[in-house]
KOLDO-960354 format. One record per residue (C-alpha): residue number from 0; x, y, z. Coordinates in nm, 4 decimals. Layout:
BEGIN
<pt><k>NUM</k><X>X</X><Y>Y</Y><Z>Z</Z></pt>
...
END
This chain:
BEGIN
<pt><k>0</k><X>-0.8612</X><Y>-0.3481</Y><Z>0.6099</Z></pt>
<pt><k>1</k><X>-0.5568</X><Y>-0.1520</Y><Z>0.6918</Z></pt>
<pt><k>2</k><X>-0.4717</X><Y>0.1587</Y><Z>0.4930</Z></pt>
<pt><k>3</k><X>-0.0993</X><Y>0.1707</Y><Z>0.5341</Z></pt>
<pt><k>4</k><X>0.1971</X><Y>-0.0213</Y><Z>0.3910</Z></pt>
<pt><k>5</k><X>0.4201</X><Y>-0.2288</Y><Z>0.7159</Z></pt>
<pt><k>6</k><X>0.7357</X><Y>-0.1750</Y><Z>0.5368</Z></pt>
<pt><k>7</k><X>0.7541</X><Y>0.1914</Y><Z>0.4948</Z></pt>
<pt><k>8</k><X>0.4150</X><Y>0.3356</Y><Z>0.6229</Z></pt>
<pt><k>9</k><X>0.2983</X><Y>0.5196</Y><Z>0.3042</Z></pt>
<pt><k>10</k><X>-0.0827</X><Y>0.6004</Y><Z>0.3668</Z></pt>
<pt><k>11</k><X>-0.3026</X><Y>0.7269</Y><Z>0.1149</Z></pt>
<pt><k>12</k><X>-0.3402</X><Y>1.1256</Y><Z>-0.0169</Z></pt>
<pt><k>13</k><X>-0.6144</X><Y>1.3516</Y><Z>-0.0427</Z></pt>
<pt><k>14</k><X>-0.6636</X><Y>1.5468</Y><Z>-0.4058</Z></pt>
<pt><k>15</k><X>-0.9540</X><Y>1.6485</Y><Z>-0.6212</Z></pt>
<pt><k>16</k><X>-1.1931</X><Y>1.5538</Y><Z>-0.8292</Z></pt>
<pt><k>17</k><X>-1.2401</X><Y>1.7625</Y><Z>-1.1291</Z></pt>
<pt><k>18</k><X>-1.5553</X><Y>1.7314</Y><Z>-1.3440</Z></pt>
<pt><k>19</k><X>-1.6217</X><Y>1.8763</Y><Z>-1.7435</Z></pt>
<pt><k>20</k><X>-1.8188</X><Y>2.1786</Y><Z>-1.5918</Z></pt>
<pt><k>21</k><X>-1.4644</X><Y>2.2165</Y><Z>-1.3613</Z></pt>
<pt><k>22</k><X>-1.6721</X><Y>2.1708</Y><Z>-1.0447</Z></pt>
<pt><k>23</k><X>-1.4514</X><Y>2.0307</Y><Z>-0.7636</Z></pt>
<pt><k>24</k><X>-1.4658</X><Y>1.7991</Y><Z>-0.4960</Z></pt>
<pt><k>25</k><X>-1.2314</X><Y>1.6025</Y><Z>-0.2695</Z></pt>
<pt><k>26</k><X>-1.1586</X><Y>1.2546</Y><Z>-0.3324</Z></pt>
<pt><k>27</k><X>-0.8656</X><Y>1.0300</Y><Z>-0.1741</Z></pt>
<pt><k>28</k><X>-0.6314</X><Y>0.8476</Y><Z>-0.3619</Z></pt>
<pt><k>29</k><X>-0.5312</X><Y>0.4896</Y><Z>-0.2145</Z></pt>
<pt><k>30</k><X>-0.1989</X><Y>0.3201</Y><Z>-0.1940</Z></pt>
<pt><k>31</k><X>-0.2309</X><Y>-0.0516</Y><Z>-0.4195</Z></pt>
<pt><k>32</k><X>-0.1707</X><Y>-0.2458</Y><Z>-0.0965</Z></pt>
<pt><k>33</k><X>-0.1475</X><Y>-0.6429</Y><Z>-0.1214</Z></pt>
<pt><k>34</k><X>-0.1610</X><Y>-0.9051</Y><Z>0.1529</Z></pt>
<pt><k>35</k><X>0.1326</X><Y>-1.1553</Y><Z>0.1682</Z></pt>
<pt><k>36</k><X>0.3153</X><Y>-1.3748</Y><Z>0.3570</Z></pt>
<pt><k>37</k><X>0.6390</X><Y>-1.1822</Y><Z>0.4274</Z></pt>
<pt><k>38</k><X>0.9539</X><Y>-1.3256</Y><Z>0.6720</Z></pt>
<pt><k>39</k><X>0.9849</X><Y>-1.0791</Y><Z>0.9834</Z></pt>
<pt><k>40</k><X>1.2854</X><Y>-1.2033</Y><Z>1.1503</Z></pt>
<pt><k>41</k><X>1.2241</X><Y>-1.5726</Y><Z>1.2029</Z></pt>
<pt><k>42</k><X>0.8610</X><Y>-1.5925</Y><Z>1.1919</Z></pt>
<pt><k>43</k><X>0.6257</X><Y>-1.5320</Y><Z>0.8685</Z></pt>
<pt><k>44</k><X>0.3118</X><Y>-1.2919</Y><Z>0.9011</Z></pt>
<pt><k>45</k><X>0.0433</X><Y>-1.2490</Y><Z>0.6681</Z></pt>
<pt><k>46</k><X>0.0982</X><Y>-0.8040</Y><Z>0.6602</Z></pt>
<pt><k>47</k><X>-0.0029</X><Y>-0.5377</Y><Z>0.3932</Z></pt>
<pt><k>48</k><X>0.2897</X><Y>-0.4540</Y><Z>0.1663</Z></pt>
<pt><k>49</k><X>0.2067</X><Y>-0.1206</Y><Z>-0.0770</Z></pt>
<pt><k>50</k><X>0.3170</X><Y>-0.2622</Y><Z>-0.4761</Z></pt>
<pt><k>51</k><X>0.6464</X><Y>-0.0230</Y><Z>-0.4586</Z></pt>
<pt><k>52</k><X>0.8148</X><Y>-0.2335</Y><Z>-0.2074</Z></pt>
<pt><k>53</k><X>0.7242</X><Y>-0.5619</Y><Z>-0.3548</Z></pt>
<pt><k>54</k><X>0.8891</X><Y>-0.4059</Y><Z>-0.6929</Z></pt>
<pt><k>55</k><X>1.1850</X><Y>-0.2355</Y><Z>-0.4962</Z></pt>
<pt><k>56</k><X>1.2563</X><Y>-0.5897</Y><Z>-0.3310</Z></pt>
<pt><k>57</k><X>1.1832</X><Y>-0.4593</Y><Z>0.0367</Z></pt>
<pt><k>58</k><X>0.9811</X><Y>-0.7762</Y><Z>0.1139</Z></pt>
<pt><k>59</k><X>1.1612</X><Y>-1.0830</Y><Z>0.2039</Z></pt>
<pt><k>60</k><X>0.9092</X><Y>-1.3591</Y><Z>0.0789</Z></pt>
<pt><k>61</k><X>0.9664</X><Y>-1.7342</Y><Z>0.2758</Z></pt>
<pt><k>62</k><X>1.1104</X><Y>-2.0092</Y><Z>0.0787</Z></pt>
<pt><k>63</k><X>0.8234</X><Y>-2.2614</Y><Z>0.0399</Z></pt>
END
């Protein structure tokens, strides 16, 4: 599966993970990617759009 958004290429981040006795590890956080259909010029392609650019109306879905 890919890891990065097609519209503006976010990719996921690297923090910590804390526990009660504060001992620390690294974890990665992922970017809340969905598969659609979205309109790239005049053909449609099934990509991997991250949940911010479906909400900030960066993906131009095909009329059905």
């Amino acid at each position: 599966m890919a890891k990065k958004c097609e519209i503006c290429g976010r990719v996921g981040e690297v923090g910590s993970r804390i526990s009660h006795a504060h001992n620390v590890s690294k974890r990665k956080f992922y970017v809340n990617l969905q598969r659609m259909r979205v309109k790239v010029g005049k053909q449609v392609r099934k990509v991997y759009v991250c949940t911010q650019c479906i909400k900030a109306g960066k993906v131009e879905r095909p009329s059905s």
